[in-house]
Backbone as JSON, one array per atom type, in Angstrom:
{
  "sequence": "XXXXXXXXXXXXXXXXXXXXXXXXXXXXXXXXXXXXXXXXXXXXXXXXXXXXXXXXXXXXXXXXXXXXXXXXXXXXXXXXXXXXXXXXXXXXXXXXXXXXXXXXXXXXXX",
  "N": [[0.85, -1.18, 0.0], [0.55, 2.38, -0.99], [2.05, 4.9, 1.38], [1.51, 7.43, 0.76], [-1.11, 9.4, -0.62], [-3.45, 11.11, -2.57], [-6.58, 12.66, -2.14], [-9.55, 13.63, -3.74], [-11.97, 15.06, -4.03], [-15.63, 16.55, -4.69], [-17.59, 19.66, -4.66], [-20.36, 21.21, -3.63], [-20.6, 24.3, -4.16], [-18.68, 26.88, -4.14], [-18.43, 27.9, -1.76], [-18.71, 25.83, 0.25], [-16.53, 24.16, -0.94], [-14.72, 25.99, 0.25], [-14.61, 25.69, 2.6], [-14.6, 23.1, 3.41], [-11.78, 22.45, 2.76], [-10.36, 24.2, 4.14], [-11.01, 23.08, 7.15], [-10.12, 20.94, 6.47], [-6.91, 21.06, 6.6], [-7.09, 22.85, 8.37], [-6.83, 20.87, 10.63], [-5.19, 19.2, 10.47], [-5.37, 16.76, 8.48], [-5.03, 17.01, 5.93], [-2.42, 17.93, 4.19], [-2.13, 20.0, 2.61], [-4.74, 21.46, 0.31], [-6.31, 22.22, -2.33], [-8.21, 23.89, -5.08], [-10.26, 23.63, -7.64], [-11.89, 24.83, -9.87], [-14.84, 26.0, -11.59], [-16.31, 23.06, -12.65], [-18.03, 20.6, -14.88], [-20.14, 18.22, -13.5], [-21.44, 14.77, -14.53], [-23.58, 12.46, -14.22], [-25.7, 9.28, -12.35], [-28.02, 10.15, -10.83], [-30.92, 9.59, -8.49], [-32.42, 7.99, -9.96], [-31.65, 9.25, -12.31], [-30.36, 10.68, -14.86], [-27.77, 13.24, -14.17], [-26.81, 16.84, -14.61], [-24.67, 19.4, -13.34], [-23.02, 22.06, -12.11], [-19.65, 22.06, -10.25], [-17.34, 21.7, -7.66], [-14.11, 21.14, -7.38], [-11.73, 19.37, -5.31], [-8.65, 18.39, -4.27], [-6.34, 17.2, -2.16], [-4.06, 16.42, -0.15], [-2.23, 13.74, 1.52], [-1.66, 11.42, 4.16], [-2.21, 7.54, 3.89], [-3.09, 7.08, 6.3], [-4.53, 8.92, 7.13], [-6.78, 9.01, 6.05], [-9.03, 7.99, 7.02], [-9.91, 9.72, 8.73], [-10.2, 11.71, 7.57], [-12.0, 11.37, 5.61], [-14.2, 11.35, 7.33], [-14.42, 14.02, 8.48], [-14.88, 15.5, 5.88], [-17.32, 14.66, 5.07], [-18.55, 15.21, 7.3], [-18.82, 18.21, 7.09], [-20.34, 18.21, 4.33], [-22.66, 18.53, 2.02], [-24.19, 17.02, 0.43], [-25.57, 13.73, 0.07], [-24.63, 11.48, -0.37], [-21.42, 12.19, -0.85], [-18.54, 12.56, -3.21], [-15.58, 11.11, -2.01], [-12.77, 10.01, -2.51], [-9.62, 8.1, -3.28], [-6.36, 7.87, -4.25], [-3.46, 6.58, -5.26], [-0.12, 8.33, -4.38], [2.24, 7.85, -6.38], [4.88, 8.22, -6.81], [6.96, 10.67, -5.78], [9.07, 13.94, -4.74], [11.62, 13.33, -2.27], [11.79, 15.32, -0.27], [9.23, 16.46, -0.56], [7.37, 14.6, 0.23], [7.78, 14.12, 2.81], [7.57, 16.7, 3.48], [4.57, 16.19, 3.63], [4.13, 13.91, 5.23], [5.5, 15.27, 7.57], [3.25, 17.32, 8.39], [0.76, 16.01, 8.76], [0.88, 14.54, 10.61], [-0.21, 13.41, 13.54], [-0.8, 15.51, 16.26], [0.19, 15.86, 19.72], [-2.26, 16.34, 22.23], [-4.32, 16.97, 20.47]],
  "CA": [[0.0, 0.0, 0.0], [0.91, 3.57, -0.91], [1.94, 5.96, 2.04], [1.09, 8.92, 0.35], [-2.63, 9.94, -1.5], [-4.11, 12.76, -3.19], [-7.76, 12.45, -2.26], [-10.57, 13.71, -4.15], [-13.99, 14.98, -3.55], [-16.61, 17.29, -5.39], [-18.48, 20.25, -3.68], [-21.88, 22.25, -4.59], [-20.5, 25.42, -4.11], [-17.42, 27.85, -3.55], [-18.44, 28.45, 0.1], [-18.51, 24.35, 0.42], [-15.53, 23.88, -1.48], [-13.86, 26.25, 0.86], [-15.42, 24.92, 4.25], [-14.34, 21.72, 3.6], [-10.19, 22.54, 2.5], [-9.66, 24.9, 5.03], [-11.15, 22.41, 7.9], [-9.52, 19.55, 6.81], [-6.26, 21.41, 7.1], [-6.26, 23.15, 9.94], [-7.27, 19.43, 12.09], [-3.91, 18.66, 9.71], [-5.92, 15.83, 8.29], [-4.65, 17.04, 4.54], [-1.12, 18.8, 4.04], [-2.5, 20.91, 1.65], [-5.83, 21.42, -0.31], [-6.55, 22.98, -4.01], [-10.05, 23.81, -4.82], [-10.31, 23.4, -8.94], [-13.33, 25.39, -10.41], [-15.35, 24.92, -11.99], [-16.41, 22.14, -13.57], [-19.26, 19.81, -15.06], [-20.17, 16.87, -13.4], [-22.63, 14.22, -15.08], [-23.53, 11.44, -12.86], [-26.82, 8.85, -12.16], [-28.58, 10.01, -8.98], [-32.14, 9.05, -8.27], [-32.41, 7.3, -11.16], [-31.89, 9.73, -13.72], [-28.73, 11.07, -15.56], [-28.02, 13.95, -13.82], [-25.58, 17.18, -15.16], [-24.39, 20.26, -12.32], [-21.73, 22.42, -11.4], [-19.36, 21.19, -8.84], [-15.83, 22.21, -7.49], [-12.96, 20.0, -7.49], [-11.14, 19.37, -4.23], [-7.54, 18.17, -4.11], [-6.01, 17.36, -0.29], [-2.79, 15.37, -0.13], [-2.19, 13.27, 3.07], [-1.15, 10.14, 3.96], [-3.54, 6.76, 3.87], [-3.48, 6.74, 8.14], [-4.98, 10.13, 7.78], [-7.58, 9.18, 5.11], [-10.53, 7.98, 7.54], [-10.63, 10.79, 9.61], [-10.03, 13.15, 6.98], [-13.35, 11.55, 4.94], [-15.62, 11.49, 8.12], [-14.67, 15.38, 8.22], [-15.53, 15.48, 4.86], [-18.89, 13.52, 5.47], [-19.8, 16.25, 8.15], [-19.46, 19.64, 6.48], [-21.0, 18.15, 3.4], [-23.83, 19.25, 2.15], [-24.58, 15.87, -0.31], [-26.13, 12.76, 0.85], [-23.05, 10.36, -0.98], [-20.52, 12.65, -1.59], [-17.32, 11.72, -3.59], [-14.68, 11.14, -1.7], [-12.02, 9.2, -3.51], [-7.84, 8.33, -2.66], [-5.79, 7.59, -5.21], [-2.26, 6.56, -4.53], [1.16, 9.12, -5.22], [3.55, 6.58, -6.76], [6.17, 8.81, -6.72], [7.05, 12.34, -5.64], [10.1, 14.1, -4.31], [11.85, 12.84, -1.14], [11.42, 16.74, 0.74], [7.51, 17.03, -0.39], [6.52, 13.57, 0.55], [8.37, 13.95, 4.28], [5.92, 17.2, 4.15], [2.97, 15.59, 4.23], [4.1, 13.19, 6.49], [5.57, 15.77, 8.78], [1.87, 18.33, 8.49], [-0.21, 15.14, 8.92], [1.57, 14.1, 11.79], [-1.22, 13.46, 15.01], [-0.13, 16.54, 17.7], [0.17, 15.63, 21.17], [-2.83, 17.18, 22.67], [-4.79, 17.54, 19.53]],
  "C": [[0.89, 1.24, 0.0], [1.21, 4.44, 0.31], [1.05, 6.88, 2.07], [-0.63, 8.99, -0.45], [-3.0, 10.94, -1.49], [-5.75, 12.18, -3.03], [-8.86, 13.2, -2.96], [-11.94, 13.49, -3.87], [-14.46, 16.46, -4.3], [-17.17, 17.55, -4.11], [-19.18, 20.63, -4.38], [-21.57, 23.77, -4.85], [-18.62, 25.17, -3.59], [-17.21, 27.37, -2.09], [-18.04, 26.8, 0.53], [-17.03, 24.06, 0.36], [-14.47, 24.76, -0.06], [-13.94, 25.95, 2.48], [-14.57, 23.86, 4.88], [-12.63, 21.56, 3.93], [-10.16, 23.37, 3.63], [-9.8, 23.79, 6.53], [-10.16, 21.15, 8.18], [-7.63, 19.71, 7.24], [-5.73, 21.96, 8.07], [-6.72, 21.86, 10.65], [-6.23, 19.15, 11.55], [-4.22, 17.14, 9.49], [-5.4, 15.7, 6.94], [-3.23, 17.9, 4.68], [-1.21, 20.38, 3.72], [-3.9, 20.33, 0.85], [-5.82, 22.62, -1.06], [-7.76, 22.66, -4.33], [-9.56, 24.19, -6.57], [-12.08, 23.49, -9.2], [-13.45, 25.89, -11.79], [-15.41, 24.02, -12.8], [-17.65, 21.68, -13.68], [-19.33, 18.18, -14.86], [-21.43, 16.09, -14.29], [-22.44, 12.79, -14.21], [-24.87, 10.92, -13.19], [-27.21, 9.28, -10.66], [-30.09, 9.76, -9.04], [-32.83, 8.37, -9.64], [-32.36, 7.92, -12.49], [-30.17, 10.46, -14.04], [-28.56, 12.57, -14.79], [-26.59, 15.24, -14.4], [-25.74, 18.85, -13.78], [-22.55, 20.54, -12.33], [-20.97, 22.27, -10.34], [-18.03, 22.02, -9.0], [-14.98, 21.16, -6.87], [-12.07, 19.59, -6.15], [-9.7, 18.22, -4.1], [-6.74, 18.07, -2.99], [-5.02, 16.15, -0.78], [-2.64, 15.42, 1.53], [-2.04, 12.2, 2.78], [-2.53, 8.66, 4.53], [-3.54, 6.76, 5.94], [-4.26, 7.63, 8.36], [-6.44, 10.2, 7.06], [-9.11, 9.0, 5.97], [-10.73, 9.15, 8.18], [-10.89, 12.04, 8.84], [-11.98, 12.69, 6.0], [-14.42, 11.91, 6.13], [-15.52, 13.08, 7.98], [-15.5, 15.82, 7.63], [-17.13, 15.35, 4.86], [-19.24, 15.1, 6.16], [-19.84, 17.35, 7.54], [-19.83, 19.2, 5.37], [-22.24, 18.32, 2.78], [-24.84, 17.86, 0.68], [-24.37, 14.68, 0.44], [-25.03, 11.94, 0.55], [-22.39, 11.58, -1.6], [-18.92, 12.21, -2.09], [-16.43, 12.06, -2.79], [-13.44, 10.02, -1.5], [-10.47, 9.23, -2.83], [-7.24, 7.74, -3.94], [-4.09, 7.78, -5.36], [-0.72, 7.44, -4.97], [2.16, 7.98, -4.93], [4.83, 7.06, -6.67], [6.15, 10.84, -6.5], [8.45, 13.02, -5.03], [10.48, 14.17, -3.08], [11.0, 14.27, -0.09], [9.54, 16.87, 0.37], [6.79, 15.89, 0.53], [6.66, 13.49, 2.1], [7.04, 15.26, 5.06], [4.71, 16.8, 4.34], [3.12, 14.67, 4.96], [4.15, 14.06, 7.59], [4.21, 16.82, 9.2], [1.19, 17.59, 9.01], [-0.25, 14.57, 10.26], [0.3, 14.26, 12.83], [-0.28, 14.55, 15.52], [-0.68, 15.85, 18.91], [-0.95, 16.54, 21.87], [-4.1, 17.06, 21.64], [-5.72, 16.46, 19.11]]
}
């Protein structure tokens, strides 16, 4: 298994989109988070094809940090299943990858 992951998740909005990245970083659940706007999702939800604007969400962290960082996720969300995806960094450079270990890091206290 990968260390490292870039997780992925879609918001409804700006305000969402920024709710979510700023939260999950300061609990230092993500290293860093990049909000990628907009875009067009197309998807099946209640049984029909469905097409909406969404905003992109980008959070790098490591897989120990991934459950707590989706339940976050889960709570300021404002969609009943929202995506929230990991997808493993195969490679990256020794000093970035030590950052997101060392940001992610549990605090004593915290």
């Amino acid at each position: 298994m990968h260390e490292h992951i870039e997780v992925r998740v879609t918001a409804s909005s700006d305000e969402e989109a920024r709710r979510i990245c700023s939260a999950v970083v300061e609990r230092r659940l993500a290293a860093g988070a990049q909000i990628v706007a907009p875009i067009e999702s197309t998807y099946w939800w209640a049984g029909e094809v469905q097409r909406s604007g969404e905003w992109l969400l980008l959070m790098t962290t490591t897989t120990e940090r991934f459950e707590d960082l989706a339940r976050c996720v889960r709570e300021l969300h404002s969609y009943e299943v929202p995506q929230i995806v990991a997808v493993a960094l195969v490679a990256g450079t020794a000093d970035y990858l030590e950052w997101i270990r060392r940001e992610t890091a549990p605090r004593s206290g915290a």
